[in-house]
N, C-alpha and C positions, 0 to 999 in steps of 0.2 A: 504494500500500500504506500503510494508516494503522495503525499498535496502539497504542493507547491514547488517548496523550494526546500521542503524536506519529508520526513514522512512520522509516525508517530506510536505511542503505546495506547493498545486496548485495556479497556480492567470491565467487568462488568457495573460499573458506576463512572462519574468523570472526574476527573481533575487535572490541570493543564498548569508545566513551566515550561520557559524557554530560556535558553541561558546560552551567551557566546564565552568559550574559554580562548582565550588567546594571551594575554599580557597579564591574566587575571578572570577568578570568578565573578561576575557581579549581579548581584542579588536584585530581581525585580519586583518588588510589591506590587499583591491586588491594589484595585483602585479600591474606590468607599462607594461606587456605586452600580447596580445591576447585580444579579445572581450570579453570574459567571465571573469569575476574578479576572482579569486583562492587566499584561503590566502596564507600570508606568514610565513614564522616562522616555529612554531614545528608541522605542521599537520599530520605528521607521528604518530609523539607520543602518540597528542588527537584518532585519530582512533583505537590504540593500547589499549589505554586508554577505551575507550568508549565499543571494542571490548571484551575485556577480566573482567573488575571490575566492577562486578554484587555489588550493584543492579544499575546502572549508565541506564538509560532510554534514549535513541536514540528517535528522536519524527519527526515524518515526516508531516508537513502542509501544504494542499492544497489553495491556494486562487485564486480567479479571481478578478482581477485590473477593474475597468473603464475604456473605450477605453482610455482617454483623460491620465490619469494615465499611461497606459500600453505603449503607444508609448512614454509617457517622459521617462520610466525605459528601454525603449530598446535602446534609444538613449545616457544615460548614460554614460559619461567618467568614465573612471577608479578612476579617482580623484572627479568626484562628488560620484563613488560606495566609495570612504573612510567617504563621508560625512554621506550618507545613514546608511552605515552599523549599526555603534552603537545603534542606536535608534529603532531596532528590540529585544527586552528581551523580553526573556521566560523564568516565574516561576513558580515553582512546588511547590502547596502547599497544604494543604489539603483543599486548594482552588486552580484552576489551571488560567494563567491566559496566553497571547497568543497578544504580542502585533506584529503585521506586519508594515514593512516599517513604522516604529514607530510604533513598535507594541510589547507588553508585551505576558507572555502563563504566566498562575499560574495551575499550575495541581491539582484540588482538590480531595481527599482523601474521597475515602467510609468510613466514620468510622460507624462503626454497635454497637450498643449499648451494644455485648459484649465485644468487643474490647474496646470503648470509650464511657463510658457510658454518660461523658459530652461532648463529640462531641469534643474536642481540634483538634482545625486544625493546619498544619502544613507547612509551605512553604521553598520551595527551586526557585532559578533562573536560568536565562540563556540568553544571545544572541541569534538570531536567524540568520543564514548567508545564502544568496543564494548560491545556489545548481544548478541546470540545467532549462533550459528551452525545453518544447518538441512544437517543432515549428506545428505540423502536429495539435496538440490541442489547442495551443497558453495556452499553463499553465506556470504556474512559478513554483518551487520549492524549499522550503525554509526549511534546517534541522537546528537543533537546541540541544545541548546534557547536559542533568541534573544528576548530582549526586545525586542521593537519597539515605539517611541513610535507612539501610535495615528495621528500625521499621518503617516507612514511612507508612505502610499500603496498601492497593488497592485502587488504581486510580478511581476518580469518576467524576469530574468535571475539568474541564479549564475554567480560565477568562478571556480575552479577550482586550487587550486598544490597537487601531487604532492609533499611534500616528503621523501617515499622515495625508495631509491635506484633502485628499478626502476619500470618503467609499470604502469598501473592500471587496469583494464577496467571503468567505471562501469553501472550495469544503469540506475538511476533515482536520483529525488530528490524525497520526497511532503512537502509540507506536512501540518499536522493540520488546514489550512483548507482541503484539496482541492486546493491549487494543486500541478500536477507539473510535473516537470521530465526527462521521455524521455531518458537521455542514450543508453544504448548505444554507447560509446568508450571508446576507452582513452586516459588522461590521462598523459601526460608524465611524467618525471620533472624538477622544477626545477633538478637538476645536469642533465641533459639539455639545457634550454630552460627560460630564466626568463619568459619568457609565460606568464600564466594562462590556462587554459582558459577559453571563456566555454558556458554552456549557456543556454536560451528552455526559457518554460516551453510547455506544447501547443499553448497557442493561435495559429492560424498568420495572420502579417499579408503581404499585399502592399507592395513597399517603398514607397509613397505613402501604407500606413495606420499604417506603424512608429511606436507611441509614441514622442514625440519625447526624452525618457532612454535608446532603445536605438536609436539611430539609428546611434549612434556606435560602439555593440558589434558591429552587425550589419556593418558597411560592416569591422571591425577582425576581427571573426570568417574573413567571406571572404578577406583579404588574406594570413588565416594560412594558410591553404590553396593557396595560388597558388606554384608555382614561377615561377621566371625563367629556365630553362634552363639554370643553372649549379649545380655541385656536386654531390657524392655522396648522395646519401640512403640516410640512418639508420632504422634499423631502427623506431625511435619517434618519426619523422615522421610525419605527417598529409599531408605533399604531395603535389597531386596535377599532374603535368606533360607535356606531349607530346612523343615520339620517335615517330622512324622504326622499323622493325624490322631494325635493325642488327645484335642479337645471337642471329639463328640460325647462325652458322656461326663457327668457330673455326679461326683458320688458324694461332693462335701451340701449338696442339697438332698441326696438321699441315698444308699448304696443299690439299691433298684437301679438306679440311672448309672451304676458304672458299665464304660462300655471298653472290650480292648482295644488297646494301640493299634493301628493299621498304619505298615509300613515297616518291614524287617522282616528275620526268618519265618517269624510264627505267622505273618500275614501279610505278606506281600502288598503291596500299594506306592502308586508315587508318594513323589514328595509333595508339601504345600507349603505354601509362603509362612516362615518364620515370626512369630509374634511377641515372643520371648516372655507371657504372662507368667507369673508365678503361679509354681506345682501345688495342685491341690492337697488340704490338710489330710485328707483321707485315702489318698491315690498317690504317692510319690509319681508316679508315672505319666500322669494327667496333668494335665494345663489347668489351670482353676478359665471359669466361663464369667461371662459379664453380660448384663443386658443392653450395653451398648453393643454397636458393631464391630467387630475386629480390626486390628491393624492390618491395615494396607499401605502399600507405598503410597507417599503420597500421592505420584503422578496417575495413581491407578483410580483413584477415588473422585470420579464424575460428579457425585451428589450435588455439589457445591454450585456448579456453573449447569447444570441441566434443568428444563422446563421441569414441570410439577408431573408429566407424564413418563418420564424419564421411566427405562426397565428397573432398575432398583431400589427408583424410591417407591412406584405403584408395585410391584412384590412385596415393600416392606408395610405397606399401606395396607395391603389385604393382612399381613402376617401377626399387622401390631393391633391392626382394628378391625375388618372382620372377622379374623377368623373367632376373636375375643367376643363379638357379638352372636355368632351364631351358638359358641357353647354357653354362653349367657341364657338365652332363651333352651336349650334342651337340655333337660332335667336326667329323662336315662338316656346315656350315652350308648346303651343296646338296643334302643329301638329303632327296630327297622320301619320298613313301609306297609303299611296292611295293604295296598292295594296298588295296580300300576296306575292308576288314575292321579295316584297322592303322588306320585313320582312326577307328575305331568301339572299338577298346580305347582311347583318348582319354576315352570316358564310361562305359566296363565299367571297366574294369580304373584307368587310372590311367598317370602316371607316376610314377617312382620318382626323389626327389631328395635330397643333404644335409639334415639338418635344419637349418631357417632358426632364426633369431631368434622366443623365444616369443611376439613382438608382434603378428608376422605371422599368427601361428595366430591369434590373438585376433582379430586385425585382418579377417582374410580368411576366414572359419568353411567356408564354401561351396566355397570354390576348393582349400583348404589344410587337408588329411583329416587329419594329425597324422600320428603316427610309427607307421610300419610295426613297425620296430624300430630298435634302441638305432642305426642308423649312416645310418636313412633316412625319408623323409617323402613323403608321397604327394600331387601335384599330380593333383586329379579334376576331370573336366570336368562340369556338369551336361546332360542331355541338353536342348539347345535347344526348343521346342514345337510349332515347326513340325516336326520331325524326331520328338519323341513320336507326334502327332497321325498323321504320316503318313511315312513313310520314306522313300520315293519323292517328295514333292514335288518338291524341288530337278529332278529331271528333265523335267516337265512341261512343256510349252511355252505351257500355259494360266494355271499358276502364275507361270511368268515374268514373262509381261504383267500379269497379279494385281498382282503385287508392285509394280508402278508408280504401282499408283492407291492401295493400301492395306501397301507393305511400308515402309521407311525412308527412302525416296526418293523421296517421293511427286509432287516439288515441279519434276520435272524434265521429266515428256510435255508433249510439244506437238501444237497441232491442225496439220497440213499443209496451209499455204492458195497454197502456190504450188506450180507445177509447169512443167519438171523441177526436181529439186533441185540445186541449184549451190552451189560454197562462195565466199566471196569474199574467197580467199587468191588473191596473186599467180601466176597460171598458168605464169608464167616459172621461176618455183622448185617451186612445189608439181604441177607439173602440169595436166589440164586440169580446169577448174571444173564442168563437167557429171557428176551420178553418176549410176554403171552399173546402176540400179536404173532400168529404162524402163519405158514403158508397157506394154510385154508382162508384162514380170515381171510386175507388178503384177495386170492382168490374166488372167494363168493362175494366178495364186492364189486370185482376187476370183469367177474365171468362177461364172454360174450366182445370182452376187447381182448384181453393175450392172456397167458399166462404168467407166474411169480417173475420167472427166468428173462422172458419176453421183456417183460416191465425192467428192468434193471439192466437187463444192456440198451432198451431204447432210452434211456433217462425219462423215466416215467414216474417214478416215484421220491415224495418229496416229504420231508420230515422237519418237524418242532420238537425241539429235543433237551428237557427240563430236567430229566431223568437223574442222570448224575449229579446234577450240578446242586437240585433240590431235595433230594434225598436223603442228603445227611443232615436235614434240618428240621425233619417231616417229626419226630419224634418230641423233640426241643421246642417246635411251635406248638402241639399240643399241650406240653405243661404251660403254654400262656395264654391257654384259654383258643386257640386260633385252628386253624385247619389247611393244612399242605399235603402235597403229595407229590412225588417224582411222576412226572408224564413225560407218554412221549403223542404225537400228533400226527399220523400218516395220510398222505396225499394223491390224490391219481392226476396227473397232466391228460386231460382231456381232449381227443381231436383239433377241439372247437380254443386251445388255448386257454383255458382255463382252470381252475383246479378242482378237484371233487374231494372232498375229505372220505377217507376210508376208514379207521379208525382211532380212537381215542384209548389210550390204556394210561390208568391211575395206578400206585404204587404206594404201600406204606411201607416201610423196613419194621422185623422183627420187635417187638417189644414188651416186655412182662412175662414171658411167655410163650409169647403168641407169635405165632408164624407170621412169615412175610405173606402181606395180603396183597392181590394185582387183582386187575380187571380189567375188559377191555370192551368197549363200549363201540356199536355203530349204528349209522342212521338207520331208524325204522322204521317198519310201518303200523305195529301196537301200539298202542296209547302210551302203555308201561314202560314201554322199552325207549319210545320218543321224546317222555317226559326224564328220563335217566340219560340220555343221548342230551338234551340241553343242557342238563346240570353237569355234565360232565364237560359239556363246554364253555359252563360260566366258572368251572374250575381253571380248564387252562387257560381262558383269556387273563385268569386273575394272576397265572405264573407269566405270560408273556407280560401283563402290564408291571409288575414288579422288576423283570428282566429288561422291560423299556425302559423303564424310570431307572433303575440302579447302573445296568448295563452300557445301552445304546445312548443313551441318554447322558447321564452324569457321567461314569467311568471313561465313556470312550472319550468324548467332547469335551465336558470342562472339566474332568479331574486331570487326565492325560494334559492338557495344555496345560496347567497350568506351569508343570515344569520348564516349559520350551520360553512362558514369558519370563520367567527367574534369571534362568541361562542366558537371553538374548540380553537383558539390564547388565550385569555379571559382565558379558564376556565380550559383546559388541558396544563397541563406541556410537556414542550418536552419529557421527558421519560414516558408518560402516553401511556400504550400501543393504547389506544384508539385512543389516536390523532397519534399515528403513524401510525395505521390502514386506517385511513381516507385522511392524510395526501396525499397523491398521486394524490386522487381523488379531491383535491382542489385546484391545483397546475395552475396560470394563468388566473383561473374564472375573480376574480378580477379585473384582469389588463383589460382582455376581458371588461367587464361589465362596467368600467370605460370610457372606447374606445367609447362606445355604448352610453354612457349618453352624452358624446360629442359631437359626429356625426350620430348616427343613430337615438337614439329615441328621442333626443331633438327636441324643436320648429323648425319645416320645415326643420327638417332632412331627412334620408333616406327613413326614414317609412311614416312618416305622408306627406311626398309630393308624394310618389307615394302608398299610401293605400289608400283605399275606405272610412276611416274614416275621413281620414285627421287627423287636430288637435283633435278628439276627439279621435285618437289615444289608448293611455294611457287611458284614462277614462276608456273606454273598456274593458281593462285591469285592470284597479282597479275592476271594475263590476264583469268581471270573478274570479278573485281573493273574491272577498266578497262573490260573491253566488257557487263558483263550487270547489273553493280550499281545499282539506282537506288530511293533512299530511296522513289520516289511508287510505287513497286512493289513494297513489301516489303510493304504491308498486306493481309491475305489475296484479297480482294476481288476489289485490282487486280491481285495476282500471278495470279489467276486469267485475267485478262480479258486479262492481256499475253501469255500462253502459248496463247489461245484456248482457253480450257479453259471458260470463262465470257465473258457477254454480259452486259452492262448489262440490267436490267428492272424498275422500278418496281413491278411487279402482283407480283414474286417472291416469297418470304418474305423472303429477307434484300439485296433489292435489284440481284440476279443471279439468270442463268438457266444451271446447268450442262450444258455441251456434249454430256458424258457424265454420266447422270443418278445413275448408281452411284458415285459416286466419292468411296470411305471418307473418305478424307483431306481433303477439302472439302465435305463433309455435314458431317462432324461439325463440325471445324474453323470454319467459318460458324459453325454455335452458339457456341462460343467466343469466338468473335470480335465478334459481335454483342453480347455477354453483358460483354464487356469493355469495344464502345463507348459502351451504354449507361449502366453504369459512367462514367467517364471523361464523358460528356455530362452530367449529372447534375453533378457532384463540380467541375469546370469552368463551367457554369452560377452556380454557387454563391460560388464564388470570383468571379467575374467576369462579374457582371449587365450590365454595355454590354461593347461592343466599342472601346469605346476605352479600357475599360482594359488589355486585352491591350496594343493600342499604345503606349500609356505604362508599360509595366512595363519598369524598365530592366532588372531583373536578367530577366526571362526575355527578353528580346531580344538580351543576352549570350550568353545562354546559348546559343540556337539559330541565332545570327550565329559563335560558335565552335564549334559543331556543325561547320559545314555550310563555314566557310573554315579552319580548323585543323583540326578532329578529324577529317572529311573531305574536307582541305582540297586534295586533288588533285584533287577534281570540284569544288572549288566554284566555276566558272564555268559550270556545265551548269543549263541552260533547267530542268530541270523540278523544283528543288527547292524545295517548297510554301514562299508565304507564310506571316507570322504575323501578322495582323493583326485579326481577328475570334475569337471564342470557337469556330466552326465548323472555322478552321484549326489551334486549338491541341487540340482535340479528335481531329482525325486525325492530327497526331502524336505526339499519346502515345497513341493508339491502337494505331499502327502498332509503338511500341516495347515498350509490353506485350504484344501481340500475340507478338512475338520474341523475347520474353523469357522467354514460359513457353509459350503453343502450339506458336512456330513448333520451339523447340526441344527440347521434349516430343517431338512429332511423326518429328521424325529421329535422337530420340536411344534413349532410353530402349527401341528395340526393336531395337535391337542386338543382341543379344544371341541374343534368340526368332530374328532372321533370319540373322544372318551366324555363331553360335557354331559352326554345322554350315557349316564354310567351302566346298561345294562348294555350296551354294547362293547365295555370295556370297564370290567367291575375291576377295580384294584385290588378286592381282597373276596374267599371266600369263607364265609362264617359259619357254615358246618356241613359235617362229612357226608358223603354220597349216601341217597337214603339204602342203597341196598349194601353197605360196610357193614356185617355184624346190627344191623338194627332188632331193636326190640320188636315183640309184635304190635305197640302201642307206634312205635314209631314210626312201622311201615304201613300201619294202616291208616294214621295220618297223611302220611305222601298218598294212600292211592286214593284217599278222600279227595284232599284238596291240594295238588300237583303244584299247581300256581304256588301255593303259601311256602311251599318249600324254597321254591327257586328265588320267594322273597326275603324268606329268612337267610340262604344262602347270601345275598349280596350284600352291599356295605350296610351301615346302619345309615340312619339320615344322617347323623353330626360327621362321619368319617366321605359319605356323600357331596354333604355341601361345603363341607373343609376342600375337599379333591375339586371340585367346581370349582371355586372361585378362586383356587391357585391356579386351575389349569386356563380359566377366561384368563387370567393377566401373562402367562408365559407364554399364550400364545397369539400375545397381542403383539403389533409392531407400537413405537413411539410413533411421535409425529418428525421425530429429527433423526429418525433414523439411519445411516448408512451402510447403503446397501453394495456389492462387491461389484467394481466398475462403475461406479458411481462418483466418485469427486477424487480428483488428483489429488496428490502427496505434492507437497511444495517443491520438494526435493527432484521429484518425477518431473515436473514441470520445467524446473528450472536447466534438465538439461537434456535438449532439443531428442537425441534418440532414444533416449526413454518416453519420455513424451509422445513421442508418435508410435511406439508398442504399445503404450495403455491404450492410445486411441484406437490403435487395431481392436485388443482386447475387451474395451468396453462397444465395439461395435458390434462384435462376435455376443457378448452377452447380449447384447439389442437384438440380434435374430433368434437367438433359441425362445425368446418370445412369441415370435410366432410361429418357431416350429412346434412348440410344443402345446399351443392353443389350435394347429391344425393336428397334432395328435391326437387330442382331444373331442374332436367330432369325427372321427374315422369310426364309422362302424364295424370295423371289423376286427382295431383293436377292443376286444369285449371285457378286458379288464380296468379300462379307462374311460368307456364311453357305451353308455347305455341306459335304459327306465330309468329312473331313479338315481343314477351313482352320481357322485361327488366329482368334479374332473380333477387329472390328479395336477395339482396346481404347486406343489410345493418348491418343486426346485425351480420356478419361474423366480428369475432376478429380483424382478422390482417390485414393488407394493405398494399401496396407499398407507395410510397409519389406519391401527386398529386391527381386529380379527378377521383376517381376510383368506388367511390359510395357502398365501404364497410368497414371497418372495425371500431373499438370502444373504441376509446382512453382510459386512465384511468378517462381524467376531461375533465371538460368544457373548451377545450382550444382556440376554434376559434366562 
């Protein structure tokens, strides 16, 4: 941003000096009159000055204030702006430095080792004076003007001293000679931290091409970043450090609520940003918790500068005030619904609650209807799309397997390439390893298309597979009152492309006693066996939606990332093209992630009170994590080819051949993804013309040697995780991490809502066992009474219902300021010319899969994406509007 004859600083409030350093500082006082302060004195002169006597550098800085800050400086007398003003210097040096509202600039100087072969830096000063405030954006403005001797050299860094008492959220920093300065941070206060911030201006160097004047900045830059394990972090730190996941569970509030360590031998799990609380009185091993939010880096914590819709303050909106209202009004937390009709006043009607806090009405417009009247406020559900569209979906058994290949789960079918099915849990404990899903079954489902043999070399048969993984917990959820079981889920690929479910078999492992109990469950055509055929399948929709949410969901997308954003602070320099590359797609995870360790996955949080695991939650999750996680598989591709869902083929379009040729979620997805690596191949190319300079780049070698043995560092002895050392291998890992960043987690997230809002099409949890398990004869002749009451008792309760609602309305909402992937250049990108025209490629390329995949979408013949009633599958469409719209694909993990 340049005006005039210089350019200026943002803050999200205003305040405006201007100062010329040359022979001396000299101080301008507000006038006595108008709301805006204007110097007094010679200001004609300095502008004339500033305008015409090259090389004199006009410098424009953006900042944003903290609320608490921002309403003291708009309220501001003239005679407190004469207090202010002084204590804003900015100096040019070949160090630069940038103080705001007590705040220094020092400008540092590229010196290049033929120019300065000792690096001599060089400094100049300046005041900084506000300038304008733009009310529409809430920024402030702050110009500032330096004399610089013309051997001065080219501008490369700015330093930075906050000499306010609170932190300061910097937007930019323009020369009037073009040169910028991206900062996007919030700067310390120097009663906080006497370090000055350092900033780089856009140009991004590899650390072998670092002018040899910021050599020293850049190497003193990362070190500020870097924890050591020790100590508590402050609120307005910038550190970024590794822990375990020590504080889900609180035992100094009750020992019911202690949960294990996740993370090391006993329970595999990344790492998560370090916060350094003091260890619970009861738990050496635990973190003690707080009802504030966690520490975050500073730079990672949006709250401050985001509209009131922003993804983490409307999650913390539902977390702190609805959800507190809805167990408000329910007395038993065990009741369910007597009827599907009470299920259905949920989106007619409403419920009726306390009026909340008028933030939350603001906050939550859609969920939270306003005031009935003067003593109450109406919590409305909007009607989900799949349940607009068709009302009966959820019952269909063709729907069902639909939703595999194109509902929020998409990531989980596999092809069946062995037979029989066996699990490979101990038979001594869990029973025998052969499932009661035999060739007959199979074949009196299949009769009339091939046989067992037939089906499994034509890839015919396809599998949901909870067995193992659920099993060992089937026993443990029963002492909590709950009901689990190891399934597995078999499929038939139909002529017509589509899928037919063939059988269901439930599992309980031995216990008390009592033998291993299975079953094995298929569509029918008796009443008896029909109404036992649904409830078997509102059992495993409730293991897929627990393996959505822990799995696909949390584990892959924002647990997995968060390591790579630690690493990337850590180990890349701000001017590392790499971490500017990635940078985007990291933006808010964090802060998200933090939210979640809080109030969703902690001890009888959101997850583990209304999931089917309960407290074993997590464990589940470490489990998956230990046995299914593997980085060379996260990239769509190979995730494809490891589940046998895809084949390797060169002749293909995007170098695979899909097993099942319909399959929304990997049609589209592929575009995406392809569109990303071309991307990233290009943009990597560019940076790094041989392949030894990859190998010699010590910070990204850092970087992904602490990926891969600390951030991930309980598999880092496992064989398959990819070299670096060619531009080929540095291309597919940030492939694979953009890919996760905004597809993989678009893809399972964002249609929440559309699918699971109407929870009987995706019940989270089920609340008791199969009526034909060992029933009593009171019990079964209740089920053949009234069939329905079972299946109602079976599902959530209401409070665990509408808990699951109206988290899932806000996580699958978009903001209104959302950024979406191909969407707004990186300053950095911009600034130089062939980078700049690859994004432009890249964002053109996501411009068309828009309408390839809105003409996928009316193709009648693909039948899993278009037809009566279905949902189009919209998800990995790029762009969106704000709100629940159920497509588009941010750049990060931001909700």
């Amino acid at each position: 941003m340049v005006s005039g004859i210089g350019t200026g600083l943002k803050f999200t409030k205003p305040v405006y000096f201007r100062y010329r350093f040359g022979t001396g500082i000299h101080r301008f006082l507000p006038s006595n009159t108008g709301a805006v302060p204007v110097p007094t004195g010679t200001e004609p002169y300095h502008t004339r000055y500033i305008r015409y006597r090259y090389p004199l550098l006009g410098i424009l800085v953006t900042v944003f204030s903290v609320p608490v800050c921002t309403e003291l400086i708009k309220s501001c007398s003239n005679a407190a702006m004469q207090v202010i003003a002084p204590f804003i210097l900015l100096c040019i040096h070949t160090v630069s430095k940038l103080y705001f509202v007590y705040m220094r600039f020092y400008i540092h100087n590229n010196l290049f080792c033929l120019l300065f072969s000792k690096g001599n830096q060089k400094t100049v000063k300046a005041y900084a004076r506000y300038n304008a405030l733009d009310l529409d954006i809430s920024v402030y403005t702050y110009k500032c003007d330096f004399d610089v001797p013309e051997d001065f050299g080219e501008i490369g860094a700015v330093l930075v001293e906050n000499e306010y008492s609170k932190k300061m959220f910097f937007k930019n920093i323009v020369l009037n000679n073009g040169v910028t300065f991206t900062c996007e941070s919030w700067v310390h206060s120097k009663y906080d931290n006497s370090e000055k911030r350092i900033f780089f201006t856009d140009k991004s160097y590899l650390p072998l091409e670092t002018p040899t004047a910021l050599k020293s900045l850049r190497e003193k830059d990362l070190e500020s970043l870097r924890g050591n394990g020790e100590g508590e972090r402050k609120s307005f730190e910038r550190i970024y450090d590794y822990d375990v996941y020590n504080d889900l569970g609180d035992p100094d509030e009750s020992l019911d609520l202690a949960r294990p360590v996740l993370g090391g031998e006993t329970h595999p799990y990344p790492r998560r940003g370090r916060t350094g609380r003091k260890m619970s009185s009861k738990d050496p091993l635990t973190e003690s918790r707080t009802l504030l939010p966690f520490y975050v880096p500073a730079d990672e914590d949006f709250s401050e500068i985001k509209s009131v819709n922003f993804g983490a303050k409307t999650l913390y909106s539902v977390l702190h005030g609805v959800v507190p209202m809805l167990d408000s009004i329910v007395t038993d937390k065990d009741k369910g619904f007597p009827l599907f009709t009470s299920i259905d006043l949920l989106y007619n009607e409403g419920v009726n609650v306390p009026p909340p806090d008028s933030g939350i009405i603001t906050a939550l417009p859609r969920l939270v209807k306003g005031a009935t009247d003067a003593a109450n406020t109406v919590i409305k559900f909007e009607t989900p799309e799949t349940i607009d569209r068709d009302t009966f979906s959820w019952f269909r058994d063709e729907e069902f397997c639909r939703q595999m290949l194109a509902g929020i789960n998409p990531c989980r079918i596999q092809l069946v390439t062995e037979w029989p099915l066996m699990s490979k849990l101990d038979p001594e404990i869990y029973g025998p390893a052969e499932s009661a899903i035999t060739k007959e079954v199979v074949e009196e489902e299949i009769k009339g298309f091939m046989t067992l043999e037939e089906a499994l070399a034509q890839k015919k048969l396809f599998m949901l597979d909870y067995h193992d993984l659920l099993l060992p917990y089937v026993n443990k959820t029963e002492a909590e009152g709950r009901t689990l079981y190891g399934s597995r889920t078999l499929m038939f690929l139909t002529p017509a492309g589509t899928l037919r479910p063939l059988a269901i078999e439930l599992t309980r492992p031995p216990v008390y006693g009592k033998p291993q109990w299975k079953h094995v469950y298929t569509p029918a055509w008796d009443a008896t066996s029909a109404w036992l055929w649904k409830l078997a399948k509102a059992h495993v929709l409730a293991h897929d939606s627990s393996y959505h949410q822990l799995v696909s969901h949390w584990l892959r997308t924002h647990c997995a990332t968060e390591p790579y954003i630690i690493a990337t602070n850590r180990q890349l320099s701000q001017m590392h093209p790499i971490r500017r590359f990635l940078l985007p797609h990291f933006r808010y995870t964090m802060q998200i992630n933090s939210l979640a360790r809080l109030l969703l996955v902690n001890a009888m949080g959101i997850i583990e009170s209304t999931f089917s695991p309960g407290k074993y939650c997590m464990q589940i999750s470490s489990d998956a994590y230990d046995q299914q996680w593997r980085f060379d598989h996260e990239a769509l591709p190979a995730d494809l080819i490891s589940r046998g869902m895809a084949v390797e083929d060169p002749t293909a379009p995007h170098g695979v051949k899909l097993t099942i040729e319909d399959y929304p979620y990997a049609n589209d997805g592929l575009l995406i993804y392809d569109a990303i690596k071309q991307w990233a191949t290009s943009y990597v190319n560019y940076y790094y013309p041989q392949a030894n300079l990859v190998e010699s780049d010590e910070e990204l070698q850092a970087w992904w040697n602490e990926i891969r043995t600390v951030g991930h560092g309980d598999k880092k002895d496992e064989p398959w995780w990819p070299q670096l050392k060619t531009q080929d291998d540095l291309i597919g890992i940030v492939s694979t991490i953009l890919w996760v960043t905004s597809g993989q987690h678009s893809a399972v997230n964002f249609g929440q809502y559309d699918f699971a809002g109407y929870f009987p099409n995706r019940p989270t949890i089920s609340r008791t066992k199969m009526p034909n398990e060992d029933p009593t004869d009171e019990e079964w002749q209740s089920f053949i009474k009234r069939p329905e009451d079972a299946l109602l008792k079976c599902f959530p309760s209401q409070i665990q219902a509408t808990k699951v609602m109206a988290i899932l309305d806000v996580l699958s909402s978009h903001s209104p300021d959302e950024e979406y992937i191909g969407g707004n250049i990186e300053a950095a990108w911009e600034a130089e010319p062939a980078i700049k025209a690859v994004f432009e490629e890249f964002r053109g390329r996501l411009n068309e899969l828009e309408a390839i995949i809105d003409s996928r979408n009316t193709d009648p013949t693909l039948k899993n994406r278009s037809g009566a009633g279905l949902v189009p599958y919209q998800l990995l469409k790029p762009y969106s509007e704000k709100g629940v719209t159920g497509r588009g694909v941010p750049n990060s993990i931001s909700i």
